[in-house]
C-alpha positions in Angstrom: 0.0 0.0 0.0 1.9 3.0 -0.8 2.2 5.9 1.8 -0.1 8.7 1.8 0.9 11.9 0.3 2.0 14.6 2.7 0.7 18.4 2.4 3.8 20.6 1.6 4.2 24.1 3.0 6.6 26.6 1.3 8.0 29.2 3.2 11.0 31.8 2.5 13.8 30.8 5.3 14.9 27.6 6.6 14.9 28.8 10.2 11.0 29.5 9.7 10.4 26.4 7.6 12.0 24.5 11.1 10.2 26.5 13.8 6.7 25.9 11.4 7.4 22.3 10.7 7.0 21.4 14.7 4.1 22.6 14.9 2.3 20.5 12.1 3.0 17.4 12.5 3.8 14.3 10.3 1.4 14.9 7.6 3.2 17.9 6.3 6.0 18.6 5.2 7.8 22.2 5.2 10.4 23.9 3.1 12.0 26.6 1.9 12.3 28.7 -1.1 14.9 31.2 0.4 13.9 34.0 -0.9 12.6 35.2 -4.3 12.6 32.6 -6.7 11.6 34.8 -9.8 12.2 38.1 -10.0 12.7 41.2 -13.0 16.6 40.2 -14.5 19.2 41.7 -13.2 21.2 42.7 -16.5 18.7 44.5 -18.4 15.8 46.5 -17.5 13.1 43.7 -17.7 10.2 45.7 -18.7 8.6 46.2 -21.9 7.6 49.8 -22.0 6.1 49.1 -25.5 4.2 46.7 -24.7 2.2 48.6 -21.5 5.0 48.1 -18.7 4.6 44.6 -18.8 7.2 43.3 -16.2 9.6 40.4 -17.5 10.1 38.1 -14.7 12.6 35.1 -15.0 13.5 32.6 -12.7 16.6 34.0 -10.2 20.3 32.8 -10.8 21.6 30.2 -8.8 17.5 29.7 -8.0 17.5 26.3 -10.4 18.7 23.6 -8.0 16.2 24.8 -5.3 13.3 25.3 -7.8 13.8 22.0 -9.1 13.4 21.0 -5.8 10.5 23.1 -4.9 8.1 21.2 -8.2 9.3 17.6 -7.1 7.8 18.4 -3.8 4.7 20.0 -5.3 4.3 17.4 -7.1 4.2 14.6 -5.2 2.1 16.4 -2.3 -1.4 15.9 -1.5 -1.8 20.0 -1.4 0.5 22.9 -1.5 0.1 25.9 0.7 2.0 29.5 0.3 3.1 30.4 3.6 5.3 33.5 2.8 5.5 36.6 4.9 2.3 38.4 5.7 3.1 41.7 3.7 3.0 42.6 0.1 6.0 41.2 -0.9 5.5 38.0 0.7 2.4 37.7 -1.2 4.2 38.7 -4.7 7.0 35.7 -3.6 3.7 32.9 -3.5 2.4 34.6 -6.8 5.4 34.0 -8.4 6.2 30.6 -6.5 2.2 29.6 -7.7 3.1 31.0 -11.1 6.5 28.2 -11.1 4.8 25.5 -9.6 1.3 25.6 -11.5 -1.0 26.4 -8.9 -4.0 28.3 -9.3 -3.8 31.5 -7.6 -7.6 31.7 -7.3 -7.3 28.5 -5.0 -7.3 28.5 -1.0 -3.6 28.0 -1.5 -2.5 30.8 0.9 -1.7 30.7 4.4 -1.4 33.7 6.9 0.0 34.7 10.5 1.0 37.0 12.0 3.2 35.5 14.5 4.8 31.8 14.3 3.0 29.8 17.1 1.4 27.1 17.1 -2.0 27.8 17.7 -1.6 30.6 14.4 0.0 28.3 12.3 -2.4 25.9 12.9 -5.3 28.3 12.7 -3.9 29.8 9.4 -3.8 26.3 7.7 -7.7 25.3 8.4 -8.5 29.0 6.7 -6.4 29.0 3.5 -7.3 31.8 0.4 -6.5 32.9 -2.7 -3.9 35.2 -3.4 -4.7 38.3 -2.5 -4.0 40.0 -6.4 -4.1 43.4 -5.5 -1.3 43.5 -2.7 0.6 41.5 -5.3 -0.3 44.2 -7.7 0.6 46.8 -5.0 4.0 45.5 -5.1 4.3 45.2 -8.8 3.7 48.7 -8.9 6.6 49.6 -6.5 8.4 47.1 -8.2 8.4 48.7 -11.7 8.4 52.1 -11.0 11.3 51.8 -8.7 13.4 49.9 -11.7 12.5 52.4 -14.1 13.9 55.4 -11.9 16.9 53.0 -10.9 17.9 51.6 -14.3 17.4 54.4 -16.4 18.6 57.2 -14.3 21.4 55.5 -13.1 23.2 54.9 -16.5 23.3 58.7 -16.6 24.8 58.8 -13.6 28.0 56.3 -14.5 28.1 58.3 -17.8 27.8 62.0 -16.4 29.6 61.2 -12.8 31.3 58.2 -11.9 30.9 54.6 -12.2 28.4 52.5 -9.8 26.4 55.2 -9.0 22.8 54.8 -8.7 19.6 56.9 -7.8 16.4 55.8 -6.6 12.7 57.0 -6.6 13.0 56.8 -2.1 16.6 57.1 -1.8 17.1 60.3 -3.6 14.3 62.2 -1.4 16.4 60.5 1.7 19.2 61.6 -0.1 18.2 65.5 -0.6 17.1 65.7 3.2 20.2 64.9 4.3 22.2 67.5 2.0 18.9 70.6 2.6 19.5 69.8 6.8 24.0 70.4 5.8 23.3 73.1 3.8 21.1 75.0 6.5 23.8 74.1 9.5 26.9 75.4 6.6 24.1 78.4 6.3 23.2 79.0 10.0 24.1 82.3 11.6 24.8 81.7 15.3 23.3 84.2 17.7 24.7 85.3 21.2 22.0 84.7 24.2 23.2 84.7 27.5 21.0 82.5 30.7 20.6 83.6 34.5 20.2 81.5 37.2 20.4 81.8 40.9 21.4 79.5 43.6 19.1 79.1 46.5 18.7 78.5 49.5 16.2 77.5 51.9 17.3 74.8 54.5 19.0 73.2 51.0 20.2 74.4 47.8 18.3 74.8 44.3 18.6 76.3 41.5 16.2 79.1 39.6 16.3 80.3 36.4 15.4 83.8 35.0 12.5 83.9 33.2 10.4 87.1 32.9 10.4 91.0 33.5 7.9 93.1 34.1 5.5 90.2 33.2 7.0 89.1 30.3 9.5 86.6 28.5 12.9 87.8 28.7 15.4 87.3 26.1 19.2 88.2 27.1 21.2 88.9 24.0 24.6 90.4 25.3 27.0 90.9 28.4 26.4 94.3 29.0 22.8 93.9 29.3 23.6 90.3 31.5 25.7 92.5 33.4 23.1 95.1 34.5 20.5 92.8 35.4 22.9 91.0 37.9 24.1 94.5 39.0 19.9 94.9 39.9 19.5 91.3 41.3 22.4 91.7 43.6 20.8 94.8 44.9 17.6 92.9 45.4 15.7 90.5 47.5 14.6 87.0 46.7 10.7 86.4 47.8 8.7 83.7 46.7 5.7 85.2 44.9 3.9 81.9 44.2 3.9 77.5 45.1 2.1 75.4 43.0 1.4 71.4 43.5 0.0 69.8 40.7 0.0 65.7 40.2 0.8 64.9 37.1 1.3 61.5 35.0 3.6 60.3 32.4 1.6 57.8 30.0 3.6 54.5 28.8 4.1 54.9 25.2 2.4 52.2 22.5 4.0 49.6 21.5 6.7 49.6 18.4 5.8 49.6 15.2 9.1 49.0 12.5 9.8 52.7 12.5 9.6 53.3 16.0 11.7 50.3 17.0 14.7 51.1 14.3 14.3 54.6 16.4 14.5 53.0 19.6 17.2 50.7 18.6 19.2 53.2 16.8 19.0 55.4 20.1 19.0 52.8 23.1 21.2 50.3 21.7 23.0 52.1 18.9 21.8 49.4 16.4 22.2 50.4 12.7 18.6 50.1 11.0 20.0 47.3 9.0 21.5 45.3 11.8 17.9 45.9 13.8 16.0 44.3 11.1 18.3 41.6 10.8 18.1 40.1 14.2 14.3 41.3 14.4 13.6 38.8 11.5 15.7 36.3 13.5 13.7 37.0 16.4 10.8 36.1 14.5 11.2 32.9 12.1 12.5 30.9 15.8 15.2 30.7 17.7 16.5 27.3 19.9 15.6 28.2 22.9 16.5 25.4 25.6 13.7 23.6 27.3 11.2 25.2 24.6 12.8 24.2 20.8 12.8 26.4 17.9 10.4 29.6 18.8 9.3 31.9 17.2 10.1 35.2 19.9 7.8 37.8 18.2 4.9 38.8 15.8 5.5 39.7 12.2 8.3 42.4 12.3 7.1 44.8 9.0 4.3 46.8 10.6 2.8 50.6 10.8 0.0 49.6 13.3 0.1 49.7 17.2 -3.0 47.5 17.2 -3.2 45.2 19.6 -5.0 41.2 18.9 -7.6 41.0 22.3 -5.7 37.6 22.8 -1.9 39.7 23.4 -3.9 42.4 25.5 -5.6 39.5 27.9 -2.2 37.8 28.0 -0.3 40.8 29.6 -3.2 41.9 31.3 -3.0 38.1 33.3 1.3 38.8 33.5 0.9 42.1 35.2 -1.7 41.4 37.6 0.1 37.9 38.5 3.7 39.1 38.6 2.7 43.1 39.7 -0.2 43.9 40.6 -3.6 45.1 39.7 -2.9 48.9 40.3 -0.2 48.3 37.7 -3.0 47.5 35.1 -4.4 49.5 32.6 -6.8 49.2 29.8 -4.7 51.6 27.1 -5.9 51.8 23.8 -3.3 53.4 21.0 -4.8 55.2 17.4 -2.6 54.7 14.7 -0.8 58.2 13.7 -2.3 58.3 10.1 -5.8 57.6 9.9 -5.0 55.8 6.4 -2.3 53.0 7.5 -1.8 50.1 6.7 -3.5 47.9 9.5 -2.9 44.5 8.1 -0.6 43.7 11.1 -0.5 43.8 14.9 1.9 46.3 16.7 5.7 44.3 17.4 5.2 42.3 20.6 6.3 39.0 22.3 4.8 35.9 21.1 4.6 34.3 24.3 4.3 37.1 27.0 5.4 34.1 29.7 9.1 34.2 27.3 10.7 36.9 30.1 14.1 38.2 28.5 16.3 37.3 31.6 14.7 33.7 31.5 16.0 33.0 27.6 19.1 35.0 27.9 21.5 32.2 27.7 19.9 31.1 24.1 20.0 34.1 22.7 23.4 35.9 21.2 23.5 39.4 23.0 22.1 41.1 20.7 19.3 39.1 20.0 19.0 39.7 24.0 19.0 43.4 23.9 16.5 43.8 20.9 14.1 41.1 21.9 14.0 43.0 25.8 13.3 46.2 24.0 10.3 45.0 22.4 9.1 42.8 25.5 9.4 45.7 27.7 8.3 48.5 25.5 5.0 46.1 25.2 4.7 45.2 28.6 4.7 48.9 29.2 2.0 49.7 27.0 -0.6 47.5 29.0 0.5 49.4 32.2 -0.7 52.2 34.7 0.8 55.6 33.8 3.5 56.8 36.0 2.4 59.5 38.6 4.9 62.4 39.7 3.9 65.3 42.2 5.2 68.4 40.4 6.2 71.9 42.4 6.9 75.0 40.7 7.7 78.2 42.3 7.8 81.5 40.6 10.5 83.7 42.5 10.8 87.3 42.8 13.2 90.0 42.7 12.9 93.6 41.6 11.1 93.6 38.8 12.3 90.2 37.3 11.0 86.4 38.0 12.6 83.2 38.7 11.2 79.8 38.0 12.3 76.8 40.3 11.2 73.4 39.6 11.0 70.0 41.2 9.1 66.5 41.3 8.8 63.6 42.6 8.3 59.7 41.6 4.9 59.0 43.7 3.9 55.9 41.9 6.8 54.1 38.5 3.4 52.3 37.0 5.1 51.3 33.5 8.6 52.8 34.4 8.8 50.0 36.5 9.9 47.7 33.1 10.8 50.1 30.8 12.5 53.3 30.8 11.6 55.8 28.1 15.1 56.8 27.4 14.7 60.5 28.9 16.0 62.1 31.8 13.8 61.0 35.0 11.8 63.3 36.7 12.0 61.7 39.6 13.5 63.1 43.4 14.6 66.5 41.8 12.8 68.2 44.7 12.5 71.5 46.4 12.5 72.5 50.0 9.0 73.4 51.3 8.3 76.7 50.1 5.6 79.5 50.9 4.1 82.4 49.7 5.9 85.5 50.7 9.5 84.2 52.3 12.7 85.5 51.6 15.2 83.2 50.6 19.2 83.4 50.7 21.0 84.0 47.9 24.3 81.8 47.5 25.3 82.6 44.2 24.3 84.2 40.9 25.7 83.0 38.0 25.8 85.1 34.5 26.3 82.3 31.5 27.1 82.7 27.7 25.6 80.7 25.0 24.9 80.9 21.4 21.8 79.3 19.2 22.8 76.0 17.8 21.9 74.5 14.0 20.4 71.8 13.6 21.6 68.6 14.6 22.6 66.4 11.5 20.4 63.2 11.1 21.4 59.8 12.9 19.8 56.9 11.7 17.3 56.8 14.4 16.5 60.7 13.6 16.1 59.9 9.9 13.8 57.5 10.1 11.6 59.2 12.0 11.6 62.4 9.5 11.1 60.1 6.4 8.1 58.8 8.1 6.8 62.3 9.4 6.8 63.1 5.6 5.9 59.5 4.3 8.4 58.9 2.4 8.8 55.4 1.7 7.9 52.3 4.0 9.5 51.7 7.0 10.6 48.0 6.0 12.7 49.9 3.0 14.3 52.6 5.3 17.3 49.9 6.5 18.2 49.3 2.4 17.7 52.6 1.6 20.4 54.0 4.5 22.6 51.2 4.0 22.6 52.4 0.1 23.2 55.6 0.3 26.5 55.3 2.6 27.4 51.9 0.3 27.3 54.7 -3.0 29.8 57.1 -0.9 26.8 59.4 -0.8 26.8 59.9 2.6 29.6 59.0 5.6 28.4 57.8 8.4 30.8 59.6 11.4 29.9 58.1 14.7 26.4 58.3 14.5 25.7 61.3 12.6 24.9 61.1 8.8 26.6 63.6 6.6 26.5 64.0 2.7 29.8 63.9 0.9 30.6 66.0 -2.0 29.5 63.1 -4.3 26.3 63.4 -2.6 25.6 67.0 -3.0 26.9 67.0 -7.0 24.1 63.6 -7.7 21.3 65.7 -5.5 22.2 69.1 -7.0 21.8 66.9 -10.7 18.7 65.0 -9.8 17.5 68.7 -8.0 17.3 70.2 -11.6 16.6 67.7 -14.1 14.4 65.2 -11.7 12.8 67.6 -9.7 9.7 65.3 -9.1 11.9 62.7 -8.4 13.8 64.3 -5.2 10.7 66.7 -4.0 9.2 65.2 -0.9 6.0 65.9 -1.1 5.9 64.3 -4.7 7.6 61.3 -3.3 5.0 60.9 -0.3 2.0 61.5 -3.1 3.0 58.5 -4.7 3.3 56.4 -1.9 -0.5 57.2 -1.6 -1.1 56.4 -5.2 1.1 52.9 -4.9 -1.0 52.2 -1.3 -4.1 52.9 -3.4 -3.3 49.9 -5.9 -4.3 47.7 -2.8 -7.1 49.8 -0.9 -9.2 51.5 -3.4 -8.8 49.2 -6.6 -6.4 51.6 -8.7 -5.0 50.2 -11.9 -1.1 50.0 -11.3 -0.2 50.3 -14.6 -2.0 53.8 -14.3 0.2 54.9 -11.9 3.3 53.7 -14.6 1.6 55.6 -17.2 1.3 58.7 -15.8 4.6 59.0 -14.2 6.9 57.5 -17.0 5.8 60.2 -19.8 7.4 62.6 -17.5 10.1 60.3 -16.8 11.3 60.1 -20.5 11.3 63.8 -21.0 13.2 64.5 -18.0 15.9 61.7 -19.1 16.4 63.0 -22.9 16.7 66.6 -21.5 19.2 65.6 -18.7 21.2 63.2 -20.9 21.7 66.4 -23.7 22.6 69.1 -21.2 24.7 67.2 -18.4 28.4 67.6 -18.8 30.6 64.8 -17.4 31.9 65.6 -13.9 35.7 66.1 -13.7 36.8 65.0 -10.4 40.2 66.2 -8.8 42.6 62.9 -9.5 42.9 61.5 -5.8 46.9 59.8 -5.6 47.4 56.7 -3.4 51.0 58.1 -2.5 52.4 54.8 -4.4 53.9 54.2 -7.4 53.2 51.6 -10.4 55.1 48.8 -9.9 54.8 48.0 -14.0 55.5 51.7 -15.3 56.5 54.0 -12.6 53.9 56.3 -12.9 51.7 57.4 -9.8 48.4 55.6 -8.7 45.5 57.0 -8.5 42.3 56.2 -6.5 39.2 55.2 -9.0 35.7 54.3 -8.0 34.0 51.2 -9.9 30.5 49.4 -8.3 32.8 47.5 -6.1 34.1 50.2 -4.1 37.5 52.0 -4.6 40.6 50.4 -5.9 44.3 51.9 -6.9 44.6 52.0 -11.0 47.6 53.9 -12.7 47.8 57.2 -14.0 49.6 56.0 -17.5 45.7 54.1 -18.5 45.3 53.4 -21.5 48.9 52.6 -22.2 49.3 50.8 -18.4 46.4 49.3 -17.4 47.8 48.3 -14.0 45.1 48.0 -11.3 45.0 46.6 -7.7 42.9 46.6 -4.3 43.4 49.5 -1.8 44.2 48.5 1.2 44.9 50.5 4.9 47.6 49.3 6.7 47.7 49.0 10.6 51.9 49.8 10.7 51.5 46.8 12.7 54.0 43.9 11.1 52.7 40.5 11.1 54.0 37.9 13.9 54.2 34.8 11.6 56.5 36.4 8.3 56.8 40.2 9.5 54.9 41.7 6.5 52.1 44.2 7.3 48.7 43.4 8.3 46.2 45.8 6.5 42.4 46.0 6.9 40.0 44.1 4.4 36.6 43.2 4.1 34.8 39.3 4.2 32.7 38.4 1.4 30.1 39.8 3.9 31.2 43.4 4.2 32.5 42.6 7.3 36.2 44.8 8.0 39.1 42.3 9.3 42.4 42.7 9.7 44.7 40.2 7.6 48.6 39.8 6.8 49.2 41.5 3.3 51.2 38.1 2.6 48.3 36.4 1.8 47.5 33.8 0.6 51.1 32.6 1.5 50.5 33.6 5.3 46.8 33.2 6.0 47.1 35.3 9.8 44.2 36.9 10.4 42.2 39.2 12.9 38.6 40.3 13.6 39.3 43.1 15.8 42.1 46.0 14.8 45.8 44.5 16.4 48.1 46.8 18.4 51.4 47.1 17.5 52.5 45.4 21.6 52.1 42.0 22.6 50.9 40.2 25.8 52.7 40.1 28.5 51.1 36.6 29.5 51.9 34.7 26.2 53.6 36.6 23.8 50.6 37.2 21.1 49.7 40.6 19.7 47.2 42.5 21.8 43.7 43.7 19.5 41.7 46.7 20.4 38.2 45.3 21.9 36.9 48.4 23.6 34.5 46.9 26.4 32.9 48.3 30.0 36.0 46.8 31.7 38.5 46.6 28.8 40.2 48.3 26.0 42.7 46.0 24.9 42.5 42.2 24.8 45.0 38.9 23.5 44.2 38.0 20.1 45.2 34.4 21.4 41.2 33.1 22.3 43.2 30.5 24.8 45.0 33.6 26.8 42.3 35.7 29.1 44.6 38.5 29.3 42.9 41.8 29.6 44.0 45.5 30.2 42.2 49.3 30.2 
């Protein structure tokens, strides 16, 4: 009797395809397709503008052995169900996978969830559906319309400026509001302001600051006037005029949302974007965790909303009053910022609320830790009492001018109790008792200089948040879009502050007057609404294409005529062509930089750059220099290679360890700045 046929269940990732497969049992069977498996080609532009836009998919390079795969499987199952990522690519990835392995899409061949537990996996299989056509549509339209900026504006861009550049229909507005926020700090007049404040005392010291005269605001702008008033305040008295007590509370904030936790992340943990979404996804397709297996930690990662299921609300609310207490217990309810969002998704929260960080710690890495506390805590939080503070302000008096003192005091933490907003606390910066009409002594007056500051320049965390104040984009395309522009040399990123090179002024000046639509803001966020539009109110994409591209075209052919090429000052490496003599110069190609000699054509002598450390190798004395893995990732290597293969993840010192003799590497921690490269030798120093 031959063996019944197993249902087969096709997700992207083979740690999701392992954390789904536990939960269903021996009658199904679950793989992966990794990723896209057909997509627009890379080489060539892939859609056929004469024929209506019509997209040109082909199956992905290096895709064939797992395809092949994917329609032996199909085959031989009893049923096939599409269990890609709840978003609008995900359902474009089953389209194309249905498309591949001759399913009809109109079928209940689609399978949803929003987080990967059991009871939704299992729930999402009894209620399969078609595939939803118009969020695949919705991504088509993104699709095509952000190829036909990239690949045709691009070209110009190698042409007119340098080689492996590229511009994009979101990362050129990203792009401009970086170089507009430079050009107002390089534009920013500084103006001279100078603050008062007075010292106290009443029983204990405090601090008051000048605030009014005669009633109203009061603006110092220079040391002679600074002067005079302390000449008057000296002179004078201090009396309190007025007390006020006022309880006040500080509400928990919602919880994250993909925007708000890249924020959060960028700011608390000083995670890149990138790296955030990265162990985010990790934390969501299941992690070992010991005693538990694979788990999946938390719901679907790519969301706008800061809805809550009633399921994740009765859950914490059974946490809090078990493990704190009723009064720490509230009934909050969050509106999403934009009444038009995308509400396909719950807010980012734990899976299992029972999961406490500190319980899992030792199976996650530490960053997985950190990030998957963050979002436990922030959503604890959100299901919590508001934290209560008894405010005192005092208005003080002297002469004709007015001193503000203020203080509070923690009277109840409610939701500080698991998660800290980040912000200086309020809490036990008191006051002595004060009242109505008594002097107080004066210990010292102090006369201070400042000036106006410019703006800050963007962090990632800061950027983030103004691309989605304008809605520019999607906050699942922020992390690419960052990691682009500093990849293109576009932007440096110095510390944690981003700021726009001179290649990145010259390609936003360019794309500023001959692709104005293109970089404007307010265009870029009106299309995003357009694009949305293709999946909420029934809008032909093609349309959309339509419309745009006739401008598009234009804009190209007039840009392509009146662009000069960009002569760039030739940037020497210091170092001399071994083959002709002649000096070498720094080039630019779409792998990054690399040394090429100044005699090209005649010598076409090229070779990798590469930063020494002055540090010399241990093994054959040559230098080590910094390089990159195949990841991206900077190591430190001997330039002997491949002869001597010594290598280093962290930056060597040019001393060696006084315990065994190895070279010491920098690894800058809470207790150390130096470390043995020799992972058998625990030697440490500051």
């Amino acid at each position: 009797m031959a063996a019944a046929k197993k249902n087969l269940v096709i997700v992207e990732s083979p740690s999701k395809a392992k954390t789904i497969g536990k939960f269903l049992g021996s009658k199904y069977k679950v793989i992966a397709s990794v990723g896209h498996v057909r997509d627009l080609p890379k080489s060539k532009l892939g859609i056929d503008i004469e024929h209506d836009f019509e997209p040109q998919y082909i199956a992905i390079r290096g895709k064939g052995d797992i395809i092949k795969e994917l329609k032996k499987e199909a085959k031989n199952a009893a049923k096939v169900f599409l269990a890609t990522d709840p978003d609008r690519e995900g359902e474009a990835i089953s389209w194309h996978l249905a498309f591949l392995l001759g399913i009809d899409q109109n079928t209940p061949c689609r399978i949803v969830f929003n987080e990967i537990t059991k009871k939704a996996v299992q729930a999402a299989i009894k209620n399969p559906r078609p595939i939803d056509l118009k969020l695949v549509d919705a991504q088509q339209a993104r699709r095509v319309l952000d190829r036909l900026v990239g690949y045709q504006i691009s070209p110009l861009l190698w042409r007119k400026v340098r080689r492996g550049l590229s511009a994009g229909r979101v990362q050129s507005a990203a792009l401009k509001i970086i170089c507009d926020r430079e050009n107002e700090i390089k534009a920013f007049i500084p103006k001279e302001y100078w603050n008062i404040t007075a010292e106290l005392k009443k029983g204990k010291k405090f601090t008051a600051k000048l605030a009014e005269y005669n009633g109203k605001k009061l603006t110092v702008e220079n040391k002679e006037q600074a002067d005079e008033i302390v000449k008057v305040l000296k002179a004078g008295e201090y009396m309190v005029k007025k007390v006020e007590e006022k309880e006040r509370a500080r509400k928990p904030y919602a919880p994250f949302t993909t925007s708000s936790l890249q924020q959060e992340a960028s700011t608390k943990l000083g995670f890149y974007t990138k790296k955030t979404m990265l162990i985010a996804q990790q934390l969501y397709e299941g992690i070992e965790i010991k005693g538990h297996g694979t788990v999946g930690l938390v719901s679907y990662i790519r969301t706008d909303s800061v809805r809550i299921s009633d399921e994740a609300k009765a859950a914490a609310k059974e946490y809090i009053f078990e493990n704190l207490g009723a009064e720490y217990y509230q009934n909050n309810v969050y509106s999403n910022k934009k009444k038009d969002v995308q509400d396909a998704h719950e807010a980012i929260r734990p899976s299992y609320i029972e999961l406490e960080p500190d319980e899992i710690k030792d199976s996650l890495s530490k960053d997985q830790y950190n990030l998957y506390k963050l979002i436990w805590s922030r959503f604890m939080a959100s299901q919590m009492s508001p934290a209560k503070f008894m405010g005192v302000s005092a208005a003080i008096d002297n002469s004709d001018y007015m001193f503000k003192a203020t203080g509070s005091k923690l009277i109840f933490d409610g939701f500080l109790k698991v998660y800290s907003p980040g912000k200086e606390d309020d809490s036990d910066k008191l006051l002595p008792h004060l009242e109505k009409g008594e002097k107080l002594e004066l210990v010292e007056l102090l006369s201070e200089q400042n000036f106006t500051q410019p703006p800050a320049r963007f962090t990632e965390a800061s950027l983030v948040k103004d691309l989605e104040e304008k809605d520019i984009g999607r906050p699942s395309t922020y992390a690419p879009i960052i990691a682009t522009i500093i990849e293109r040399k576009y932007v440096n990123r110095e510390k944690k502050t981003l700021t726009p090179t001179e290649l990145g002024f010259i390609v936003t000046q360019m794309m500023e007057e001959y692709f104005k639509e293109i970089v404007d803001t307010g265009f870029t966020a009106d299309m995003e609404d357009k694009l949305d539009a293709v999946e909420v109110k029934d809008v032909e994409w093609k349309d959309i294409i339509r419309d745009y591209y006739g401008t598009l075209e234009k804009e190209l052919e007039t840009a392509d005529k009146e662009i000069k090429k960009v002569e760039f000052e030739v940037e020497l490496t210091g170092e001399l062509c071994e083959k002709c003599g002649k000096p070498m110069a720094v080039k630019h190609g779409r792998f990054g930089e690399f040394a090429a000699c100044t005699g090209y054509p005649e010598c076409k002598n090229t070779k990798p750059i590469v930063k020494s450390t002055n540090v010399k190798c241990p093994n054959c004395g040559k230098d080590i220099v910094a390089r990159k893995s195949k990841t991206g990732r900077v190591f430190y290597g001997c330039s002997g290679y491949p002869e001597c293969q010594q290598s280093y993840w962290n930056k060597p010192i040019d001393r060696k360890c006084p315990k065994c003799g190895s070279l010491l590497v920098e690894k800058k921690t809470k207790t150390s700045k130096y470390a043995c490269s020799n992972s058998e030798c625990d030697y440490k120093e500051e």
